[in-house]
Structures are given as C-alpha cells and as structure tokens.
MITI-210875 format. One line per 3 residues: number of its first residue (from 1); for each residue x, y, z of N, C-alpha, C. Coordinates in Angstrom, 3 decimals, always signed. Example, Ala and Ser with C-alpha at 12.3 -4.5 7.8 and 13.67 -1.06 7.14 Angstrom:
BEGIN
1 = +13.190,-5.690,+7.800,+12.300,-4.500,+7.800,+13.200,-3.300,+7.800; +12.850,-2.250,+7.080,+13.670,-1.060,+7.140,+12.900,+0.030,+7.870 $
***
This chain:
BEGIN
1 = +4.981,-11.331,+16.968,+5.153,-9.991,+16.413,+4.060,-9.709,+15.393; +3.518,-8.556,+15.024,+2.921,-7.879,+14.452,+3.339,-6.799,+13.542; +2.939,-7.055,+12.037,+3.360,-6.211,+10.877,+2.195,-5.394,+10.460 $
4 = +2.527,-4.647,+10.163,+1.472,-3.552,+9.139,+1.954,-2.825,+8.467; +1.534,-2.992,+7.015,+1.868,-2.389,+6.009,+1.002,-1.629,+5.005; +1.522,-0.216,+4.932,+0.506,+0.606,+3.661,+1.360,+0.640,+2.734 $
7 = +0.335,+0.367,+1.885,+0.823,+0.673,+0.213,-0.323,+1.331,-0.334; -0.165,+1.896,-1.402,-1.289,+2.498,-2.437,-1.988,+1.900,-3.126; -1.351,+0.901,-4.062,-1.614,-0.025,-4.756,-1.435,-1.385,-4.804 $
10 = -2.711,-2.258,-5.585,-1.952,-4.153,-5.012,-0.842,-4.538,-5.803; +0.117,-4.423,-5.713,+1.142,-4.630,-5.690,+2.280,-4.077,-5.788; +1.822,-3.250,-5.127,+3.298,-1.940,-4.560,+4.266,-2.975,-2.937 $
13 = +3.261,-3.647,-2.398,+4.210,-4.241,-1.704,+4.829,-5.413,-2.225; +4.330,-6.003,-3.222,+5.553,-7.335,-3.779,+6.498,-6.837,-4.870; +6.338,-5.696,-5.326,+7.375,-5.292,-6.131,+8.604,-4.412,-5.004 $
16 = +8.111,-3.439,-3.986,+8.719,-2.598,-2.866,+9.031,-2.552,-1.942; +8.448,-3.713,-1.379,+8.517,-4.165,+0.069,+8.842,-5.558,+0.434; +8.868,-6.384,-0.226,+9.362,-8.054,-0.553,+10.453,-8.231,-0.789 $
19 = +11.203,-9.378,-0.025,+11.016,-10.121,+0.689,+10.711,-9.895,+1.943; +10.479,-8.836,+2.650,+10.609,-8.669,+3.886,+8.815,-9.199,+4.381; +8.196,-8.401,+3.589,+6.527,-9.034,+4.106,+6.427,-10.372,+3.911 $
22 = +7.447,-11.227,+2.919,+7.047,-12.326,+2.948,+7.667,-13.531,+3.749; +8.788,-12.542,+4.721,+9.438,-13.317,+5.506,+8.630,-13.247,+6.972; +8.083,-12.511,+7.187,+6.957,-11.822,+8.405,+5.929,-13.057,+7.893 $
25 = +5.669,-13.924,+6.754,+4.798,-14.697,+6.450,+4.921,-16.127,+7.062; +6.602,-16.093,+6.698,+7.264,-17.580,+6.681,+7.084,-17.289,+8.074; +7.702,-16.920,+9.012,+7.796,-16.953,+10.427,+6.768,-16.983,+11.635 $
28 = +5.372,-16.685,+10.384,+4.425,-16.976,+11.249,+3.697,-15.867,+12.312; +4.304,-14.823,+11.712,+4.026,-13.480,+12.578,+2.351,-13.348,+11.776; +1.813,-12.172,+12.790,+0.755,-11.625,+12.059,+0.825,-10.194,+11.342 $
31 = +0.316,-10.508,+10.105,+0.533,-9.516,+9.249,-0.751,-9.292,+8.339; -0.834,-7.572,+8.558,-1.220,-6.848,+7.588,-1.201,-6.362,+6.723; -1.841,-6.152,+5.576,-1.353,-5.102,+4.336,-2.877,-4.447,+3.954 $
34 = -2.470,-3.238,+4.237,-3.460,-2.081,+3.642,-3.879,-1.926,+2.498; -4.263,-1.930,+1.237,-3.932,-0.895,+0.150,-4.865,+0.335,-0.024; -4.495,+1.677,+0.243,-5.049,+2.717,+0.560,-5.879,+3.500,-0.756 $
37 = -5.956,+2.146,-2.446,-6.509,+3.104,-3.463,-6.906,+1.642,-3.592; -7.735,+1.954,-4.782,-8.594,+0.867,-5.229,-7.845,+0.630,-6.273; -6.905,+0.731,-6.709,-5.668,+0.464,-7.895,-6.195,+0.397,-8.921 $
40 = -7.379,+1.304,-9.424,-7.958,+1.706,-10.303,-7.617,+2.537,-11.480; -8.063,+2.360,-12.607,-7.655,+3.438,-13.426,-8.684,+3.973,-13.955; -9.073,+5.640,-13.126,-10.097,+6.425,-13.395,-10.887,+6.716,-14.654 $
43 = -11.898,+6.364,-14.723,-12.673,+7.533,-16.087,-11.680,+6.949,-17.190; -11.451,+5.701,-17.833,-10.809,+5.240,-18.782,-12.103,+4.510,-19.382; -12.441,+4.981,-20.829,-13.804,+4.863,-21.214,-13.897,+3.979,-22.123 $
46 = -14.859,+2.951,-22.161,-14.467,+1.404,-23.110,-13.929,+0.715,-22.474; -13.298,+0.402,-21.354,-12.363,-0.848,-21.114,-12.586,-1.440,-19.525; -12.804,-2.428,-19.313,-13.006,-3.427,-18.056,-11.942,-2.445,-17.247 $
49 = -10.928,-2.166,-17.552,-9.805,-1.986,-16.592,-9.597,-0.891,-16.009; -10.578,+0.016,-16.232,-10.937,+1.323,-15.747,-10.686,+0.918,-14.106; -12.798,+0.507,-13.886,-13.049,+1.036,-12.907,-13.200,-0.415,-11.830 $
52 = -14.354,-0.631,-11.000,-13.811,-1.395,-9.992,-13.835,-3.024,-10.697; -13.974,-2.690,-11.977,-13.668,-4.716,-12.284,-12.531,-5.025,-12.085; -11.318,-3.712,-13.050,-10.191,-3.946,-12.504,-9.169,-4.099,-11.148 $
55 = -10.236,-3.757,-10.260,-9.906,-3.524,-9.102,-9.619,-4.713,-8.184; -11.140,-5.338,-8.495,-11.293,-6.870,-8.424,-10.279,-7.523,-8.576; -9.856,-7.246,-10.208,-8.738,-8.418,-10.551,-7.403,-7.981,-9.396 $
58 = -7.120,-7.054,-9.745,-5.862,-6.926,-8.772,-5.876,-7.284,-7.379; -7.148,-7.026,-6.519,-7.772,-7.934,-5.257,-7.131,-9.182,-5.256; -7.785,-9.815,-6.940,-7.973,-11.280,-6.632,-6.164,-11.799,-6.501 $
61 = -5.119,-10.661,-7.371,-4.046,-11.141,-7.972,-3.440,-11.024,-6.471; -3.086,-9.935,-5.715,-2.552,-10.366,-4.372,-3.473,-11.485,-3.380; -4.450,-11.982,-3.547,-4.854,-12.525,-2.737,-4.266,-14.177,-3.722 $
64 = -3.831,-14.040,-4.275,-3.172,-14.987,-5.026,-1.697,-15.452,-4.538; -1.135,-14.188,-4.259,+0.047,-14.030,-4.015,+0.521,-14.489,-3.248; -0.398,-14.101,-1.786,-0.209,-14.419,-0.553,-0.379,-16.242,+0.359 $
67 = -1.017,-16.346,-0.516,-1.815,-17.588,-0.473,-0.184,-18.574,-1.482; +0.225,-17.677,-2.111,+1.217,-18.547,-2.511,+2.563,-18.401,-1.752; +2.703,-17.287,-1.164,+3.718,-16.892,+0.106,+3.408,-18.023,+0.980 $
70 = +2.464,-18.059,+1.808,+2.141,-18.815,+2.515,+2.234,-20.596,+2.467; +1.868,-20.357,+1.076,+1.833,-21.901,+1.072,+0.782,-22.976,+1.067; -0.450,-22.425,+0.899,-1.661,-22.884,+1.286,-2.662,-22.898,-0.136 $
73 = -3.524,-22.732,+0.368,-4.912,-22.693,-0.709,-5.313,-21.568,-0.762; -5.981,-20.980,-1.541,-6.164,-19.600,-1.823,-7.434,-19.430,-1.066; -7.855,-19.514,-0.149,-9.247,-19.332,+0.998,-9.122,-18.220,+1.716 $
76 = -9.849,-17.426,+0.976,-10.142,-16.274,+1.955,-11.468,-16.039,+2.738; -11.425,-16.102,+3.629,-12.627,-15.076,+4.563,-12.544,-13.808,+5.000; -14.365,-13.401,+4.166,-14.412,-12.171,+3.934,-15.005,-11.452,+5.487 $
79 = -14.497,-9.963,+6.039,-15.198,-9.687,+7.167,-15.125,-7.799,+6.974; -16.363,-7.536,+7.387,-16.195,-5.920,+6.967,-16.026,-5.715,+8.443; -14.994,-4.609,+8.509,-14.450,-4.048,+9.754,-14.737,-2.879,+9.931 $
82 = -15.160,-1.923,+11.280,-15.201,-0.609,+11.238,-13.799,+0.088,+11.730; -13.366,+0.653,+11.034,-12.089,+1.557,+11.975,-12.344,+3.277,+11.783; -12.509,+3.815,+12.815,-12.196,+5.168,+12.855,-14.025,+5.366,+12.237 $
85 = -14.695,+4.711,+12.602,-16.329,+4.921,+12.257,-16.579,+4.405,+10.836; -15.401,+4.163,+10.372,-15.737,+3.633,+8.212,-15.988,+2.364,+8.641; -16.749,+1.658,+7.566,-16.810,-0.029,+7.270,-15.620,+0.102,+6.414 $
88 = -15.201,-0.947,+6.490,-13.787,-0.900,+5.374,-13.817,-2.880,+5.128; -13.678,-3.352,+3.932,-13.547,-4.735,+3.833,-12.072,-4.813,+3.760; -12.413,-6.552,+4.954,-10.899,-7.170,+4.289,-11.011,-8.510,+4.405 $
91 = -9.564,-9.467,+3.770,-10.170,-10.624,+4.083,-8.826,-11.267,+4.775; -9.629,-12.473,+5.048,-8.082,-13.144,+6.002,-7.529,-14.364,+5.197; -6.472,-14.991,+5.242,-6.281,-16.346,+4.574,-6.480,-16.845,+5.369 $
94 = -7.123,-18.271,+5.197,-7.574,-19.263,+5.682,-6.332,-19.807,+6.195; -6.345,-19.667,+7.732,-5.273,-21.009,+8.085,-4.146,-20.333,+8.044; -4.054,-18.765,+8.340,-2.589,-18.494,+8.648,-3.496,-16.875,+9.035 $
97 = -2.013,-16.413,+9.439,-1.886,-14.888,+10.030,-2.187,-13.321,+9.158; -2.462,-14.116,+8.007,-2.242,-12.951,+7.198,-3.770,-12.018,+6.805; -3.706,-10.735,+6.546,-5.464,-10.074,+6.327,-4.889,-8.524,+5.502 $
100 = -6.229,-8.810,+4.430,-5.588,-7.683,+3.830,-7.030,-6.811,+3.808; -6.567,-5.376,+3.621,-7.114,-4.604,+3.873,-7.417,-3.662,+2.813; -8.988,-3.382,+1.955,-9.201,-2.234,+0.755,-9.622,-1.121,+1.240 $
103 = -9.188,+0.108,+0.673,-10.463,+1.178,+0.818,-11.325,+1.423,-0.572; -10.747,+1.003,-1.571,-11.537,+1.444,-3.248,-11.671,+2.921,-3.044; -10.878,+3.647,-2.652,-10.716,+4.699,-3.017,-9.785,+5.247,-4.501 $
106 = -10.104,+6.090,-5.281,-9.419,+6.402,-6.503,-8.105,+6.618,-6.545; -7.372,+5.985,-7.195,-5.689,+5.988,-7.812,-5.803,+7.082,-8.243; -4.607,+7.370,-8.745,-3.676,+8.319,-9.953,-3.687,+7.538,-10.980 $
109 = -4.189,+7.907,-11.897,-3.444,+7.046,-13.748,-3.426,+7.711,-14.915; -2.175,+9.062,-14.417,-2.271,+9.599,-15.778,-2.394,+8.968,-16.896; -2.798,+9.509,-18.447,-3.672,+10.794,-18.440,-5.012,+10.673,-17.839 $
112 = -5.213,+9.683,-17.503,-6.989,+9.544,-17.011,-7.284,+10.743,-15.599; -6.174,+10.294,-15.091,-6.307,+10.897,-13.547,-4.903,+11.258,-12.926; -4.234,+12.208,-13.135,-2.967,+12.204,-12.908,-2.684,+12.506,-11.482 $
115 = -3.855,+12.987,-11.091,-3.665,+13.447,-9.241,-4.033,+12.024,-8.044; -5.316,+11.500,-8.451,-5.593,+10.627,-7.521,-6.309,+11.294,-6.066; -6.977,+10.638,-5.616,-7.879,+10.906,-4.282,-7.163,+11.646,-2.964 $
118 = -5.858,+9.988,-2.943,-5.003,+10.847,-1.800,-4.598,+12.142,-2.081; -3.883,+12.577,-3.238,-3.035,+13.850,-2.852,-4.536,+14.728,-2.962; -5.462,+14.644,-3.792,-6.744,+15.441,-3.195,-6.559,+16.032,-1.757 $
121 = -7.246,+14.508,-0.943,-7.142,+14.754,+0.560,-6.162,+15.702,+1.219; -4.744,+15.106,+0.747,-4.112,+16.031,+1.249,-4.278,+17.887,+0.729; -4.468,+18.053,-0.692,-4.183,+19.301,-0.888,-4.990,+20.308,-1.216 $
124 = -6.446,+19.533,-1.397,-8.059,+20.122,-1.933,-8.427,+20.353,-0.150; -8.412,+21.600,+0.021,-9.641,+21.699,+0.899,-11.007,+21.245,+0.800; -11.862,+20.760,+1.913,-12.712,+20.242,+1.162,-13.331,+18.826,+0.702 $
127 = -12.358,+18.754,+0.168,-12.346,+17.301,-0.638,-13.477,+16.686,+0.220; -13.702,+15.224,-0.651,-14.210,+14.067,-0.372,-14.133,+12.950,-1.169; -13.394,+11.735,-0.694,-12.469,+10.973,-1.760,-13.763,+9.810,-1.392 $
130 = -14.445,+9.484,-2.381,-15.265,+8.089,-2.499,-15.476,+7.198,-3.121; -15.348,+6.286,-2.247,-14.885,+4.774,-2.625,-15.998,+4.198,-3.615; -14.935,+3.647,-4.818,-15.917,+3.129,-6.103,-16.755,+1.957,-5.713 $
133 = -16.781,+1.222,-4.308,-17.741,+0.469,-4.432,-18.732,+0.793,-3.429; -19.219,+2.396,-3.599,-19.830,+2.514,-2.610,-20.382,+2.933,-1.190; -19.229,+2.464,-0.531,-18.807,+2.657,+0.873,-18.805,+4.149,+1.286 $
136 = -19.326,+4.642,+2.052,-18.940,+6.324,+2.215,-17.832,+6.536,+2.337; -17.959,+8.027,+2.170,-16.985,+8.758,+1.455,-16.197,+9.492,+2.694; -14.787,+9.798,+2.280,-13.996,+10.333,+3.232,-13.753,+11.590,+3.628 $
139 = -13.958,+12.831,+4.152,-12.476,+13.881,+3.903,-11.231,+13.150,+4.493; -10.694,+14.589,+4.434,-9.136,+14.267,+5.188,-9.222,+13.293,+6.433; -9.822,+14.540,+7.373,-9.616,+14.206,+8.804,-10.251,+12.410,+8.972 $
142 = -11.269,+12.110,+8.577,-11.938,+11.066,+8.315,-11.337,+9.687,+7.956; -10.341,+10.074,+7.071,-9.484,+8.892,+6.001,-8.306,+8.615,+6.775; -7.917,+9.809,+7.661,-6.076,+10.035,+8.584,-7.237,+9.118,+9.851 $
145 = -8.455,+9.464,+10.285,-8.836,+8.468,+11.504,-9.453,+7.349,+11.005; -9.915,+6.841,+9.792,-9.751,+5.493,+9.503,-8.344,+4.807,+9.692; -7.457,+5.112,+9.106,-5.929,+4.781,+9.080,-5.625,+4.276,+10.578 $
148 = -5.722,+5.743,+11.348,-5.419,+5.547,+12.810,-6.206,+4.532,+13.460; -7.734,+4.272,+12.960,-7.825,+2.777,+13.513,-7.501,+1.882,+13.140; -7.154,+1.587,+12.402,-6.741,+0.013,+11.954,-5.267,+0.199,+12.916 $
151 = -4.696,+1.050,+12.768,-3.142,+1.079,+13.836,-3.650,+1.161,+15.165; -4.583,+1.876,+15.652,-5.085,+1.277,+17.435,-5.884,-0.358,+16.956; -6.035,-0.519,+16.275,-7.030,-2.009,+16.463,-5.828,-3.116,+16.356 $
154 = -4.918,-2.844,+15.197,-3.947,-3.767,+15.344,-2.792,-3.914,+16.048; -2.678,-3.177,+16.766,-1.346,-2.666,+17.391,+0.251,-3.156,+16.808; +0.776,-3.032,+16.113,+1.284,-3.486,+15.105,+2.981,-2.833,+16.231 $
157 = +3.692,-3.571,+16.131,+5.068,-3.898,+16.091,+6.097,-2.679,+15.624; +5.542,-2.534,+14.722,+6.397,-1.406,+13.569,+4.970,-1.533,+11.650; +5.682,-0.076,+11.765,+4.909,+0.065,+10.280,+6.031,+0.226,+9.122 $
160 = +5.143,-0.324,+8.233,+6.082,-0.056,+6.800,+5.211,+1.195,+6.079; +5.574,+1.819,+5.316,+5.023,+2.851,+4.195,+6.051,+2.921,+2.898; +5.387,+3.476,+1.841,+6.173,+4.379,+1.157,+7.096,+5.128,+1.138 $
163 = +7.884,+6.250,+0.041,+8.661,+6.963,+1.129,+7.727,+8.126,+0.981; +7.601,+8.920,+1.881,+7.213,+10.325,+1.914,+8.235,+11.809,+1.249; +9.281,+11.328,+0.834,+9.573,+11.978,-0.522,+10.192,+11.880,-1.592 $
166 = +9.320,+10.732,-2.000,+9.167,+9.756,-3.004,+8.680,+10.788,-4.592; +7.908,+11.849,-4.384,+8.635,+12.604,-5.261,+9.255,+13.379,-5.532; +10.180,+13.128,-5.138,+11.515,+14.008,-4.914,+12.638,+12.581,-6.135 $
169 = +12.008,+11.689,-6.227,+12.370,+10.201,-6.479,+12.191,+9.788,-7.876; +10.714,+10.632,-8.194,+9.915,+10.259,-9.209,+9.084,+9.227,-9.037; +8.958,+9.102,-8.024,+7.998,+7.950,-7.262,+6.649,+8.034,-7.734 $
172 = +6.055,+7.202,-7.692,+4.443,+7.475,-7.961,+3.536,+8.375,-6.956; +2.687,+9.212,-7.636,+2.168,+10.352,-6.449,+1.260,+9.526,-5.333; +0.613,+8.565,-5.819,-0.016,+7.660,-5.044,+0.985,+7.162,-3.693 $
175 = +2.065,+6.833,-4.167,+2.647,+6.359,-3.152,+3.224,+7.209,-2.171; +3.788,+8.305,-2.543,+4.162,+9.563,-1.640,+3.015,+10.227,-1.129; +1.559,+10.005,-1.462,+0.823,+10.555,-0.572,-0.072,+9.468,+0.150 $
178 = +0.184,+8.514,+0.098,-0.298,+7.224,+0.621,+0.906,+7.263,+2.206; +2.147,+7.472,+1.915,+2.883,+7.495,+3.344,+3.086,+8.498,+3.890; +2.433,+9.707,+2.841,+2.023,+11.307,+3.902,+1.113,+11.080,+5.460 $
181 = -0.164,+10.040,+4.320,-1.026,+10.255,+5.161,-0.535,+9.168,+6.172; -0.118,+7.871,+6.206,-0.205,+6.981,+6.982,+0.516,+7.720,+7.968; +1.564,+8.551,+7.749,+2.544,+9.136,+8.998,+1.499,+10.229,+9.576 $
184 = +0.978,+11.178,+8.879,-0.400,+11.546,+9.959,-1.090,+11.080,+10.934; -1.379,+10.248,+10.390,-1.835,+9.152,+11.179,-1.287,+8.532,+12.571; -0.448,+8.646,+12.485,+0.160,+7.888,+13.132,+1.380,+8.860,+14.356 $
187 = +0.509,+9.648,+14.343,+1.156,+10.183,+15.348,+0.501,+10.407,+16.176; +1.331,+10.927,+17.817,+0.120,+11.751,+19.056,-0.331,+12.926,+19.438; -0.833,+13.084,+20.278,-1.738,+14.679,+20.341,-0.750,+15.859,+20.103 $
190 = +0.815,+15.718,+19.870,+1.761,+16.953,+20.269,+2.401,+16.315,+18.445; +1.972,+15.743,+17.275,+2.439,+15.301,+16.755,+4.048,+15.029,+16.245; +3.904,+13.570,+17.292,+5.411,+13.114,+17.496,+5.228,+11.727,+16.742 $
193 = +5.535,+10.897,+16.337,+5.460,+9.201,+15.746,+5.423,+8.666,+16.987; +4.107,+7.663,+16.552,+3.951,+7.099,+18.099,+4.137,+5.604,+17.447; +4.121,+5.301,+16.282,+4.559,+3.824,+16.237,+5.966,+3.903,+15.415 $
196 = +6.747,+2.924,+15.657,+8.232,+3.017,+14.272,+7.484,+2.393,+13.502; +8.204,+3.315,+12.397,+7.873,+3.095,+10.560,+8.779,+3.520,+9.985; +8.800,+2.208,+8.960,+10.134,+2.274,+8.330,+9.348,+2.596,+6.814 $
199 = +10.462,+3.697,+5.855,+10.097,+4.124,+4.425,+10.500,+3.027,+3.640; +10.190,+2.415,+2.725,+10.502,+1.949,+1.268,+10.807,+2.652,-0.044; +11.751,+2.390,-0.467,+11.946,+3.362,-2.038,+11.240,+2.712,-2.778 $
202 = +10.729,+3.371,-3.970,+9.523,+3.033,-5.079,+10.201,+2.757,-6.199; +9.681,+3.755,-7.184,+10.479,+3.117,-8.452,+11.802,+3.875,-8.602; +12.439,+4.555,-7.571,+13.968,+4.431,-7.902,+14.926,+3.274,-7.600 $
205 = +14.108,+2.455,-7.312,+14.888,+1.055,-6.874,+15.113,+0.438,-8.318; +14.771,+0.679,-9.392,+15.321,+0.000,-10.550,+16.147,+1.245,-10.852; +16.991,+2.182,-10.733,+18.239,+2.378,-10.571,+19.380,+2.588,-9.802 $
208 = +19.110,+1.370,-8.866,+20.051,+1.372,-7.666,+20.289,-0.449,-8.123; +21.953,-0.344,-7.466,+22.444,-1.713,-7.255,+21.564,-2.804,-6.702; +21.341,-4.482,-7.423,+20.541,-5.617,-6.848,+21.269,-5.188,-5.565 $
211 = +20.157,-5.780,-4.601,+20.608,-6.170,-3.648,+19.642,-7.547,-3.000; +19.158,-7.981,-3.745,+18.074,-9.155,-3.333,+18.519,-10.565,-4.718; +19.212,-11.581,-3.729,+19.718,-12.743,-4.932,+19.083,-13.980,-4.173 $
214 = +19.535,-14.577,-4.822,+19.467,-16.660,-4.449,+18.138,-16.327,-4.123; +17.712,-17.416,-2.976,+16.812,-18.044,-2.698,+15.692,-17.168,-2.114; +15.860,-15.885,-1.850,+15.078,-14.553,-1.657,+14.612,-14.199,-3.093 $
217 = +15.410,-14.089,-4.015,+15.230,-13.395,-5.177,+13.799,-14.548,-5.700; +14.603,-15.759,-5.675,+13.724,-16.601,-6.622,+11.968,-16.599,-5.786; +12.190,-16.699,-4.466,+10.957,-16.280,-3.829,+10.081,-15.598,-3.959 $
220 = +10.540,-14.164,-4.242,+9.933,-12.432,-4.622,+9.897,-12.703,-5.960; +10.468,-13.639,-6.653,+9.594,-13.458,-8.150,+8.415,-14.697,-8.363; +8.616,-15.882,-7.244,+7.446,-16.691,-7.547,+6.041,-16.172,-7.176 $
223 = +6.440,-15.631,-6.199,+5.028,-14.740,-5.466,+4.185,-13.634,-6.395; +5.514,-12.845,-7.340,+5.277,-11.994,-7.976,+4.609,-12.595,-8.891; +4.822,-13.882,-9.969,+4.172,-14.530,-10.826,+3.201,-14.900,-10.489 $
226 = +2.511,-15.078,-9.464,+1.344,-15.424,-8.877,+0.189,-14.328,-8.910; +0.916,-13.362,-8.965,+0.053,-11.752,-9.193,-0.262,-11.876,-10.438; +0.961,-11.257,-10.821,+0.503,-10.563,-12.368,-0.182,-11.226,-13.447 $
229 = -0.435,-12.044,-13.580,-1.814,-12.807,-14.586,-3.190,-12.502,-14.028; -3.625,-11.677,-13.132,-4.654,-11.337,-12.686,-4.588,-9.749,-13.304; -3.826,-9.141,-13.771,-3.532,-7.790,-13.937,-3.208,-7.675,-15.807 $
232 = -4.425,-7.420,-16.747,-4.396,-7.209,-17.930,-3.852,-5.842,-17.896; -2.648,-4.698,-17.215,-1.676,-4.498,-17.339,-0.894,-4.531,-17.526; -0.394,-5.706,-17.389,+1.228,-6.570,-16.851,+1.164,-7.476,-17.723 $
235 = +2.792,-8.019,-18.216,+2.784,-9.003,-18.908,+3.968,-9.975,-18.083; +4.566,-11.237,-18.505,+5.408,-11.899,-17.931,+6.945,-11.213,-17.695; +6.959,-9.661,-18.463,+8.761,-9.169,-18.536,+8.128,-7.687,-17.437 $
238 = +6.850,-7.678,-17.045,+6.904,-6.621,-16.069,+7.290,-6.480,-14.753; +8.296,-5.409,-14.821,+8.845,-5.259,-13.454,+9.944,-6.361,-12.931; +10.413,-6.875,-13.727,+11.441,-8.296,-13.290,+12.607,-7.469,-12.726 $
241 = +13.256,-5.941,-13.180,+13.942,-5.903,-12.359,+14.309,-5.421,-11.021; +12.865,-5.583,-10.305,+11.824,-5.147,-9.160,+12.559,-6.408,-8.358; +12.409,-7.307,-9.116,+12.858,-8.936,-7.994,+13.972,-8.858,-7.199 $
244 = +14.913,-8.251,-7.661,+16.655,-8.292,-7.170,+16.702,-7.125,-6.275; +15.485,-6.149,-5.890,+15.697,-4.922,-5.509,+15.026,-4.498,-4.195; +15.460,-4.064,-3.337,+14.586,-3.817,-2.280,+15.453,-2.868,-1.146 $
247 = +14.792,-1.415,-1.301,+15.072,-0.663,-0.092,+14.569,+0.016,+0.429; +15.237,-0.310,+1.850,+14.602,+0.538,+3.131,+15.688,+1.503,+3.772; +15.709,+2.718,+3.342,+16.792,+3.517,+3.861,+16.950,+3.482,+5.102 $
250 = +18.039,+3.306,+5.456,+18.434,+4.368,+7.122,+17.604,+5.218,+7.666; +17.928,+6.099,+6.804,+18.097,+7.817,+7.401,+15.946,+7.880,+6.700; +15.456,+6.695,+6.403,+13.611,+6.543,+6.995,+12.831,+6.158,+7.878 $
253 = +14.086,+5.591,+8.599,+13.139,+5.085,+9.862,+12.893,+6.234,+11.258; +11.491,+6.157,+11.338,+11.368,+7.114,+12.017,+10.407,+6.106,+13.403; +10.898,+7.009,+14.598,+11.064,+6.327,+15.754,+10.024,+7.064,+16.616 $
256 = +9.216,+6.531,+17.795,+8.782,+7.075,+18.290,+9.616,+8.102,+19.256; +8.347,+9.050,+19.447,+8.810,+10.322,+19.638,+9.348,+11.495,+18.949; +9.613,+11.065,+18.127,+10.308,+11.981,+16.695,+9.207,+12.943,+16.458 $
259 = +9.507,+13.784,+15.996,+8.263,+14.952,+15.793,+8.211,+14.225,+14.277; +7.012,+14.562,+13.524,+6.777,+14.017,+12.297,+6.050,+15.403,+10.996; +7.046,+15.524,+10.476,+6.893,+17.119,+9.762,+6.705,+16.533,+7.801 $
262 = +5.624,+16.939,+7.730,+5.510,+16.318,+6.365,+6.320,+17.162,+5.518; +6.836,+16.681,+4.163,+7.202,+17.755,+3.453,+6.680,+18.693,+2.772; +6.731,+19.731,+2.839,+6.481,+21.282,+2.512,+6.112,+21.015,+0.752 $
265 = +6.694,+20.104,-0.167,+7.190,+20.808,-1.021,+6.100,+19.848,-1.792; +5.509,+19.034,-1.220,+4.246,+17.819,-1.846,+3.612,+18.290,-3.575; +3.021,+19.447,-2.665,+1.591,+19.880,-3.873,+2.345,+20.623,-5.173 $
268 = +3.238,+21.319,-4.050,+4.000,+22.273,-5.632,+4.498,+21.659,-6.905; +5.539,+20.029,-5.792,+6.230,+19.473,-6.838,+5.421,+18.600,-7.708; +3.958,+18.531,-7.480,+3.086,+18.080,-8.713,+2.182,+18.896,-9.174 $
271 = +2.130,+19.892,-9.326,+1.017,+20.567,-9.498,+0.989,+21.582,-10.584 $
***
C-alpha cells in the first residue's frame, strides 16, 4: 500500500495526523509526506528564524522524526524530482519506504505574514508564490499541477489533507488552504475526486476528548520529541496535548467520484 500526505507545515503531520502516518511506517508501506510551505516565518527582521535557515531546521527536525519512527539512522538521500514541469526536492530515508517532499514556498506567520502564499494562490489573481530557495515560481494553475504530479507519479492508495474548513475551526489558514488546493488537485476533467482523501482536524483537536493512549500515545510523543529541538519555536511543554489527540472525521472522507466543491466562504472568512 501506498500513503500520501499534505500538510502545510513540518510538523503539522506529527502533531495532526499521527499515529496513523507512523503506523503506515511500522508496516512497511510506502509513504509520503508533502509539506506544501517552507514553514517559514516571513520578513521577521534580525532573527535566523525568519527565513530559509529556519526552514532548514524544521527540514532537519522531521527528518529526525522519521528516522526515529522508523527506527533507523537518520540517512537521507537527497533527489530533485520534476512533477507537473517544477523541480521540487525531496529526500528518502535510507533503508526504508519513507520520502519527504518541500516546496519552500511562504507560510502564514502573523503579524509578519498573516495570509501566506497558499491562500494568495487561491485568492490573488495573478499571483506568483516563490519559493525562498530559489526554485521557480508558481501561479495557481502551476502549483494545483505540481501537486497533481506527485499524485500521478505516486499513485498513492488514499490521501490525507487538512481539513478544508478548517477555518470555520480556527484552524491555521495555511492548513485550510493547503487541503483547498490538494483537493483541486486531485480531481478529474468533470471535477469529481479521483483519489480518496481523508480530512484531519487541526488545532481544534486540543478541544475535543483524548482519544490516542498507551502505547500509541507514548509513540506520537517520542517521535514528536525527536522534532522539536530542531525548532527554536518550541520548547519541551509544546503541543503535549497534541499527543492524546487525533482526528479524522467521518463526514471528511471524500470518495472517488464525489464532485469536489471548495468552500465558498475561504477568502471572506479571512480577509
């Protein structure tokens, strides 16, 4: 089996999506993880943690992570891939199934940047979202057919995302327009969902009932400790009650064939 997963940021999937990516690890499946921003914090002036150093670190902190999911040595090999005509880097762990995937495209971090690249794409005509290390630059249509290749190149099983109305949630805008676009994406010429993808809740999951204990829980927080010392964000009490928490609604999984209708209400409700 085959996983693929978008997130916005490096570590939106071990706080949002874990244990489940890291059980797709244990079992030996092949698995992907996207992150669709450079988990940057824009135009923040004086400090390493702005622009792509910090970016780096957070790179290095899931590639930490995974490598500790796994079980192995932290060996990555690096390979630049084209999808949808972009070069896009990613790397693989050495000695298992797993490859992760950057674009260094710009986050959200209020006050620095309270919008971010994606909801740009989505709501700037126009636009062109470009990647801090470089790499050319996207519009819309461009960034929705990068996406769509990495999903024809990998042919993936089922997708995970964000939720797509996640602010409706108070979710991070990054993340609700990070699973706008991936569901664009991801549909066919009559836009219907041509792969299943299942939503994740964001940060309303720290006010909903644990539902992640024992030997899962203690898992999703060793992995998690493996991150966050790469992230002069974070300290040892961040996000702990992220560990016990994890959902994937019902009424998000969307199936092929389903027509796929974004919500109407995106730009207004941030803007």
């Amino acid at each position: 089996m085959t996983t693929l997963s978008f997130v916005a940021h490096q570590d939106d999937d071990l706080l949002f999506m874990n244990p489940d990516i890291a059980s797709d690890v244990w079992d030996g499946q092949d698995v992907w993880i996207v992150y669709l921003t450079a988990g940057d914090i824009p135009h923040r002036p004086g400090s390493s943690h702005g622009g792509i150093q910090y970016a780096e670190m957070r790179i290095d902190g899931v590639r930490a992570a995974y490598a500790k999911t796994a079980g192995v040595a932290n060996n990555w090999h690096y390979e630049q891939m084209m999808f949808g005509g972009h070069p896009v880097p990613t790397n693989r762990l050495a000695d298992t199934n797993v490859r992760i995937v950057y674009t260094y495209v710009h986050a959200a971090a209020g006050p620095e940047d309270d919008f971010g690249d994606l909801w740009r794409l989505l709501n700037v005509p126009g636009f062109t979202a470009k990647p801090i290390d470089g790499r050319p630059a996207y519009t819309y249509a461009e960034f929705v057919g990068m996406i769509r290749g990495i999903i024809d190149h990998v042919g993936p099983d089922f997708i995970r995302t964000g939720s797509s109305i996640g602010h409706r949630e108070g979710d991070h805008i990054d993340h609700t327009a990070a699973a706008i676009l991936v569901a664009d994406a991801s549909t066919d010429d009559q836009g219907r969902t041509a792969v299943r993808r299942f939503e994740y809740t964001g940060y309303r999951v720290l006010n909903l009932p644990e539902n992640v204990d024992g030997h899962l829980r203690a898992k999703k927080t060793e992995i998690w400790d493996a991150y966050w010392p790469h992230d002069p964000e974070l300290n040892q009490w961040s996000w702990r009650a992220a560990m016990s928490r994890r959902y994937a609604p019902d009424g998000r999984i969307f199936h092929p064939g389903v027509p796929w209708i974004p919500p109407g209400d995106f730009a207004s409700s941030v803007a």
